[in-house]
Residue, then its C-alpha position, 0 to 999 in steps of 0.5 A: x681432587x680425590x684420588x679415588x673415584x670409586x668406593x667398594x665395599x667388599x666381604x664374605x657372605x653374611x657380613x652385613x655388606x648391604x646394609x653397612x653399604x647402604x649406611x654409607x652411601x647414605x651418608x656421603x649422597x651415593x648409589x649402590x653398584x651391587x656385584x653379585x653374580x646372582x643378584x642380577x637375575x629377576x625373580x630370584x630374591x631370597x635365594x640371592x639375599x636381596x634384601x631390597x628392603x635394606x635400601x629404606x633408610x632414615x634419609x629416604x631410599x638409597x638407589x641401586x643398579x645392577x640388580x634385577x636386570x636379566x631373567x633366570x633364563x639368560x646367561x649373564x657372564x663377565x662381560x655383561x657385568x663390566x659393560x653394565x657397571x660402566x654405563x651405570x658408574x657414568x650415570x652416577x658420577x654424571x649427577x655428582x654422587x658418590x658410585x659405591x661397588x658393593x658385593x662379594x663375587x670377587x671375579x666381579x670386584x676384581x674385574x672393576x678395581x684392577x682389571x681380570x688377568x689369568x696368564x696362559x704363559x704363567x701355568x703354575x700361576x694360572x693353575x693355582x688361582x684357578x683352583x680357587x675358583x667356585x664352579x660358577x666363578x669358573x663358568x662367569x670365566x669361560x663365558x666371558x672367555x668365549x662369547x659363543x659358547x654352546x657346548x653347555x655340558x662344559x659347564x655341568x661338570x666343575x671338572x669339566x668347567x675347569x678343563x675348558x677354561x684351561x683350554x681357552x686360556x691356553x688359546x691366549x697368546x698374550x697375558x694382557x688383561x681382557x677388560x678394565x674397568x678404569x677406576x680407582x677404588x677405596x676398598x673397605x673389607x668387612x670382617x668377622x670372626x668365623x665362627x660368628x660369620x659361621x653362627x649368621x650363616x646357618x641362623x640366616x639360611x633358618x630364616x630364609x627357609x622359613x620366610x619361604x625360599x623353597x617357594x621362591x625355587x618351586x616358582x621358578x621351577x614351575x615357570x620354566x627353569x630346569x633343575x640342570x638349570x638351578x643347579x648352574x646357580x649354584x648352592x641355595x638354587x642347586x640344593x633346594x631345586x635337588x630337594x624339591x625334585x626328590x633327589x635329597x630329602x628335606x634334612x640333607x638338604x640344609x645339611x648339605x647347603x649350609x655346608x656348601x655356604x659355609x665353604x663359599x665363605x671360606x672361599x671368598x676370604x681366600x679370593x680377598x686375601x689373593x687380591x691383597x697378595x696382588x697390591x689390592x690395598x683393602x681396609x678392614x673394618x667390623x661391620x659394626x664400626x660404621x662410624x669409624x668407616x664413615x671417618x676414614x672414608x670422609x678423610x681419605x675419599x673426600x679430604 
């Protein structure tokens, strides 16, 4: 009987965590859980890098979940996405096929693998893992902190996200965790140098732009969504929706956005490296060593 019953396949953006997942699961008869919190919005492909197309494998398509499964206009937060991987983890495990969480929104990661715990007794502790949150990170937290949230310029504001997270973390009298996910996960990292994570972001945002993204963010803009709205997204949505409402021009635009990638990055490896301080155990692999992943993972997984 394997200790595990869950495999996640984690990384910074530009890793090459879908395909290298996808291989995987191909290999060992699994079903991709995507965690991104942007990846379950319908109509938002490029932008999000989707990628549907990495799914095809020489062995046939390898199924997803959680992936296109709430329109742009909803507000999809913590809960949702706790709720959702359940129902679609049992449904995996119910056909005898290996389930495999695969993403980089660590708030996500961190809420299935160990359950999602933020102090309010602890300040300095909550203080500083806050800070460490991107604005969107913050607001997945203050929704899922706060069901009926209406005061929607809490969230406009990165400061202001902050402030009110504090507050309803503050309103918590005890520091247990708000949800778990129950599952016991053999976590694979995926690992680059910065400065190649840093060359296929830049070379990755050329493509996307050329492959039409601008398009994709004017679409959905002539369908309903705000610019205040895009920009709740964050960077792709925020930049080039400021782009194409003439608030920057084109340049500043990928000046600006490749910037703000670049720093998400950085972000995501301070969110691994936090969860790894915390007795997260992650096995880092190169994206191009999938044989060598597939061994260990046929050894410790299934052996």
């Amino acid at each position: 009987m394997s200790d595990y019953n869950l495999l996640t396949v984690l990384g910074t953006t530009a890793t090459g965590k879908t395909r290298f997942a996808v291989e995987i699961a191909g290999r060992f008869n699994g079903e991709i859980l995507s965690a991104d919190s942007r990846q379950v919005y319908r109509n938002m492909n490029l932008g999000t890098g989707k990628d549907l197309d990495e799914y095809e494998t020489a062995g046939g398509s390898v199924p997803y979940h959680l992936i296109d499964i709430a329109e742009p206009v909803e507000d999809y937060n913590l809960f949702r996405f706790v709720n959702d991987f359940k129902s679609a983890y049992q449904d995996i495990i119910s056909r005898g096929r290996l389930p495999v969480l695969c993403g980089g929104t660590g708030l996500y990661i961190n809420a299935v693998i160990s359950g999602y715990r933020l102090s309010a007794v602890n300040q300095d502790e909550s203080r500083q893992e806050l800070e460490q949150l991107s604005h969107q990170e913050l607001i997945d937290l203050l929704n899922s902190l706060d069901h009926s949230l209406h005061n929607t310029t809490d969230i406009t504001d990165r400061d202001r996200t902050l402030q009110a997270v504090r507050i309803k973390l503050a309103e918590r009298e005890s520091a247990a965790p708000f949800i778990k996910a129950d599952c016991r996960s053999l976590n694979i990292g995926l690992r680059l140098e910065r400065s190649e994570v840093r060359e296929r972001i830049t070379a990755r945002l050329k493509n996307r732009l050329d492959a039409g993204m601008a398009d994709e963010v004017k679409s959905l803009m002539n369908n309903g969504i705000s610019v205040e709205r895009l920009k709740y997204f964050g960077l792709e949505y925020k930049f080039i929706g400021m782009y194409l409402s003439g608030e920057i021009n084109y340049n500043d635009m990928f000046q600006k956005l490749n910037a703000a990638i670049h720093d998400f990055a950085k972000r995501q490896e301070t969110w691994f490296r936090r969860m790894e301080r915390n007795g997260i155990v992650i096995h880092w692999f190169s994206p191009f060593q999938t044989e060598e992943a597939a061994a260990f993972i046929r050894k410790e997984y299934f052996g």
